[in-house]
C-alpha positions, 0 to 999 in steps of 0.5 A: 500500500502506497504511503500519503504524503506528509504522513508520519507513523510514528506521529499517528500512533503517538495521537491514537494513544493519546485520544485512546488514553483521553476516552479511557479516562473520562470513562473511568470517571463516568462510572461512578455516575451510572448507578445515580442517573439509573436511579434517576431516571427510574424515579422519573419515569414511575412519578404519576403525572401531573392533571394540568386543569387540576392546576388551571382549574386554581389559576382560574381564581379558585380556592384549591381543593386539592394538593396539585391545585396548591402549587403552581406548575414550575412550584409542583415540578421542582417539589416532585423532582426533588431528590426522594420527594413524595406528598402524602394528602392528608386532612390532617390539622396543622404541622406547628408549634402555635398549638394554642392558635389552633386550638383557639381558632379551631381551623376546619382543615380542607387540605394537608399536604406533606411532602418528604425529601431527602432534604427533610419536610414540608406541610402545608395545611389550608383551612377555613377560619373565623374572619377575625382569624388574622388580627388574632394571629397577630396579638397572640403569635409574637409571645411565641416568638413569631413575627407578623406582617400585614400581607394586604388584607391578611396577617403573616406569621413566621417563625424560624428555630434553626431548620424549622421555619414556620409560616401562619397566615390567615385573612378572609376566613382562610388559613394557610400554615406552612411548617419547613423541616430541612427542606426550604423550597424556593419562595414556596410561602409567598407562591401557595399564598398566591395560589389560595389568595391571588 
């Protein structure tokens, strides 16, 4: 066979060694990732999917009344997509440590979302209250250490003890309480006020 021009052997053999070489390495160091994108995409793929006029259906200006209507479509996404998240629907009463609010205001609960994480938990329960539930909230909540904030029409209570935070808030009859375990989602408070204020 007849040789082309400006060839060198040696020169060839020294770059397929070395390409040989680069493909053998960035394989060694793909392998430790397998078993996590297997893991993955198993989770992904047995997640059940989302009713999207579940969703709109609250968009709509609509109390929800169900968990998928609590939570806008980006908000649901990255809660289920979370590392190990489930939610478990409830009507169970509120996750807080204001146990004699509760008490006084006896929330009737419509809903109690609790989703679990690798990261920790998050439960959310919307309930339906006295109208004078807020200001209430307001005059009692900041003896056990929250701080309340007009929030329109409605009062906001919060409270943070190390990677507990707690959120109340209450106004025109409804109450919607957060307790965060470990587990901050982003802007989740203000988003599923949204969803049950507008």
């Amino acid at each position: 066979m007849a040789r082309v021009g400006g060839r060198n052997a040696i020169f060839a053999w020294v770059v397929g060694i070395g390409c040989a070489a680069t493909v053998g390495v960035l394989a060694a160091l793909a392998i430790p990732m397998i078993p996590a994108s297997v893991s993955w995409v198993g989770e992904a793929v047995q997640r059940p999917a989302t009713s999207t006029p579940a969703v709109a259906d609250a968009d709509a200006g609509g109390v929800p009344t169900t968990c998928a209507q609590l939570y806008d479509q980006a908000l649901w996404a990255a809660l289920r997509f979370t590392q190990g998240a489930a939610m478990t629907p409830s009507t169970d009463p509120p996750t807080t440590t204001a146990a004699q609010l509760v008490t006084a205001l006896k929330p009737q609960v419509s809903l109690t979302c609790t989703w679990h994480a690798d990261a920790g938990t998050v439960a959310t329960t919307l309930a339906t209250v006295p109208t004078d539930a807020g200001p209430i909230a307001a005059s009692a909540l900041p003896a056990a250490g929250f701080t309340c904030t007009s929030q329109g029409e409605r009062t906001r209570c919060a409270r943070t003890d190390g990677d507990l935070t707690e959120t109340i808030e209450a106004g025109g009859g409804r109450w919607l309480s957060t307790s965060e375990s470990g587990w901050h989602p982003t802007d989740y408070v203000s988003r599923t006020a949204k969803r049950v204020w507008g």
